[in-house]
C-alpha positions as CSV (number, residue, x, y, z in Angstrom):
1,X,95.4,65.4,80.6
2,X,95.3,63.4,77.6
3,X,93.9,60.3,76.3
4,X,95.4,57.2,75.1
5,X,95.3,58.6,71.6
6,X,97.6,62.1,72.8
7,X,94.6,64.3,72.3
8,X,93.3,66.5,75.1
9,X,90.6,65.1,77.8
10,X,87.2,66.7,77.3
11,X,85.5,65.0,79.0
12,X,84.6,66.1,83.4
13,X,87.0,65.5,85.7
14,X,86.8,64.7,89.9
15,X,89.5,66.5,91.6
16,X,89.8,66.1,95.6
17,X,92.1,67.0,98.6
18,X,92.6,65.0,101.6
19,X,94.4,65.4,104.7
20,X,97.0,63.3,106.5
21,X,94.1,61.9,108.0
22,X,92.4,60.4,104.8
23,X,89.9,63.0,105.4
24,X,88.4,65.1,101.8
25,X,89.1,68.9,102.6
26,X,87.9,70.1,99.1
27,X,86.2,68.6,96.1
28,X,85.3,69.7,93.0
29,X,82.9,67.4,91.0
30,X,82.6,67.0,87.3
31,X,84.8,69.9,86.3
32,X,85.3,71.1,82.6
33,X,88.5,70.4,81.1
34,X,89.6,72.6,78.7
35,X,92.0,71.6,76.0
36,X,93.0,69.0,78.5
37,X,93.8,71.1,81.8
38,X,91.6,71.1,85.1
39,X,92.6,74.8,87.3
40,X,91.3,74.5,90.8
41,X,92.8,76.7,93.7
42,X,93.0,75.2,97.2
43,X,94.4,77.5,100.3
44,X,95.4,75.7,103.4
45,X,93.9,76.3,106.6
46,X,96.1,78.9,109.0
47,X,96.8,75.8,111.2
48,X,96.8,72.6,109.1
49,X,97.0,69.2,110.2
50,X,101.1,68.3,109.4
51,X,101.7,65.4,107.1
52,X,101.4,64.4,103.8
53,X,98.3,65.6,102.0
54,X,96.8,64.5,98.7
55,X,95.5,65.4,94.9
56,X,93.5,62.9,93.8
57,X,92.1,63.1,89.9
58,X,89.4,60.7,89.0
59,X,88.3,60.6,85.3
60,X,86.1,57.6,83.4
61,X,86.9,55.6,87.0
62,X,90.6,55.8,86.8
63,X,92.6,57.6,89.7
64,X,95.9,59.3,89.8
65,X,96.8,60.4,92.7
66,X,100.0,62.5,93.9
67,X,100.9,63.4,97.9
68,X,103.1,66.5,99.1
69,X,104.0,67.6,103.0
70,X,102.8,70.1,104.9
71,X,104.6,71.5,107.9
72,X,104.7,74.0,110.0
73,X,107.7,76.7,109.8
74,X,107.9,79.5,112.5
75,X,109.7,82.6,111.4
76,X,111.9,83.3,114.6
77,X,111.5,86.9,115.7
78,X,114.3,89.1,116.5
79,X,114.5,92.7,117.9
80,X,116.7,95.6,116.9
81,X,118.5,98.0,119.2
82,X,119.1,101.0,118.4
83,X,121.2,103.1,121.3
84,X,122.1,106.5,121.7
85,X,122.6,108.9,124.5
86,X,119.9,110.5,125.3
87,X,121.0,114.2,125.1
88,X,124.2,115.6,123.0
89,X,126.5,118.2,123.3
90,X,126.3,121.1,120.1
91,X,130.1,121.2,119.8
92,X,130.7,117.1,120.1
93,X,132.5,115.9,116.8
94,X,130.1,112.7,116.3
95,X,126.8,111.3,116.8
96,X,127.8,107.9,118.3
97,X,126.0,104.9,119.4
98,X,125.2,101.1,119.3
99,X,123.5,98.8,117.3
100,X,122.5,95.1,118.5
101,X,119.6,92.3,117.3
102,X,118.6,89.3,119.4
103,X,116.0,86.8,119.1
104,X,113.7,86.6,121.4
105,X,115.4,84.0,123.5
106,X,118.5,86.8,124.2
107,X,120.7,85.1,121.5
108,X,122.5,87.4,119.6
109,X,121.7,88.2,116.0
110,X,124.2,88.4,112.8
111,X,123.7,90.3,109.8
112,X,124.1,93.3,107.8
113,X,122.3,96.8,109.2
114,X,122.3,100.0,107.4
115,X,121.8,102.7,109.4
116,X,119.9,106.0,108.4
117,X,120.7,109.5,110.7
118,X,117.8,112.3,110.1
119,X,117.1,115.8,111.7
120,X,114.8,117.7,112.3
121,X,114.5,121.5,114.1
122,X,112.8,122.5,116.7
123,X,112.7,119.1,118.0
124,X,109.0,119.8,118.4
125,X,108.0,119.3,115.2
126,X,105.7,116.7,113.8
127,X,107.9,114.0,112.7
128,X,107.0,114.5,109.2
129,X,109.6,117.1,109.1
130,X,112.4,114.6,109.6
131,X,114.6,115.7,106.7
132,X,117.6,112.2,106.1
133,X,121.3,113.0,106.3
134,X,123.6,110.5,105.6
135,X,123.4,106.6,105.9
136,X,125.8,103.7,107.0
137,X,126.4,100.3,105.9
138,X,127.9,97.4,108.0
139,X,128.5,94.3,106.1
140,X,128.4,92.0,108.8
141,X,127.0,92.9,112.3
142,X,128.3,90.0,115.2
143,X,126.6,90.5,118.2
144,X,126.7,94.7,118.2
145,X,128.1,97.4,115.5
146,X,129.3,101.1,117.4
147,X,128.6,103.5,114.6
148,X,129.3,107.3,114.7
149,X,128.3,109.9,112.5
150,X,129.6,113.3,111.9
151,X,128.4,116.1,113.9
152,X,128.6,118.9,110.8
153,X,126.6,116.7,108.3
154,X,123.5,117.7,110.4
155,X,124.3,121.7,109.3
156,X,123.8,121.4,106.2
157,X,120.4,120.3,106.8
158,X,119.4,122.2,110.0
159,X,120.8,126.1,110.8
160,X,122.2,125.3,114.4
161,X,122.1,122.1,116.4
162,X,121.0,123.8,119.2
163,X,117.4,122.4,119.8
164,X,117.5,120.6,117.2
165,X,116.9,116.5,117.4
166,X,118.1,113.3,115.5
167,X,116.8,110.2,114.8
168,X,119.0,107.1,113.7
169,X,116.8,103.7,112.2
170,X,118.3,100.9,111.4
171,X,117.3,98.0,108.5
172,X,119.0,94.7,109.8
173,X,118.6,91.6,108.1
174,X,119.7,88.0,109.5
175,X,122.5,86.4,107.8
176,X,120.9,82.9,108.0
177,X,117.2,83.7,107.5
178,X,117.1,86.8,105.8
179,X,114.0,88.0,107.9
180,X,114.3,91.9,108.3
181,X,113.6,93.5,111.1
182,X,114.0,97.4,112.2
183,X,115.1,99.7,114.9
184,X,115.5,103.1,115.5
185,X,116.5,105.7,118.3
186,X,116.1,108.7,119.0
């Protein structure tokens, strides 16, 4: 703030919030200025009132005061699906399965996914020992992606695939919200 002269306001300044209602929320009497600037912090409730809200400043009697909106916004949640079958064959060529998001409400999802295949032998291992093999990116996922992945990347990583077990999770983010959400299967 400044005077009428453009030098900094010294003197204390009244600073208060109200709610849509016209009801005071927070105050803060007689604050210090320093070199002209007021800091307060204010953190809205978890469920405010909607509407406009106000700043008011007083100082020597005079008011300013300046309004912004409040409403609410609900992130809409989505799940990710993840499906494989649940048992493969050593000598199959590929690891192959499905990947599909939907909102709550059943309506599909679109988006990118990148998909991340691990291993890890005996399959009764904690799942610390989870060791990653290869990952997929799918530009843009309508509705569901198939994905495969090839059988002999998981030798390099495990000695036979004979006991061994995979895991494929999947990062998908919404085209229109950009809200991530994950998904694997096993």
């Amino acid at each position: 703030m400044l005077t009428t002269e453009l030098t900094p306001y010294e003197e204390p300044i009244d600073v208060l919030i109200s709610d849509p209602q016209g009801n005071i929320v927070k105050r803060w009497i007689s604050r210090a200025a320093n070199v002209g600037v007021v800091s307060v912090t204010f953190e809205l409730p978890e469920l405010p009132p909607e509407g406009w809200w106000s700043v008011r400043v007083i100082a020597r009697g005079q008011r300013e005061e300046k309004k912004f909106l409040v409403h609410k916004i609900y992130e809409p949640l989505y799940e990710v699906f993840v499906e494989m079958p649940y048992y493969g064959v050593a000598d199959a060529e590929e690891i192959e399965g499905t990947v599909t998001g939907s909102y709550l409400s059943e309506k599909p999802v679109s988006g990118n996914a990148s998909l991340t295949l691990y291993v890890k032998q005996p399959w009764t291992l904690p799942d610390a020992h989870f060791k990653r093999v290869s990952s997929q990116y799918f530009e843009y996922v309508h509705v569901e992606e198939d994905f495969a992945f090839p059988m002999e990347s998981l030798l390099d990583h495990v000695e036979q695939l004979e006991g061994a077990e995979v895991k494929v999770e999947c990062d998908f983010h919404d085209a229109f919200t950009w809200i991530k959400a994950k998904g694997s299967s096993r």
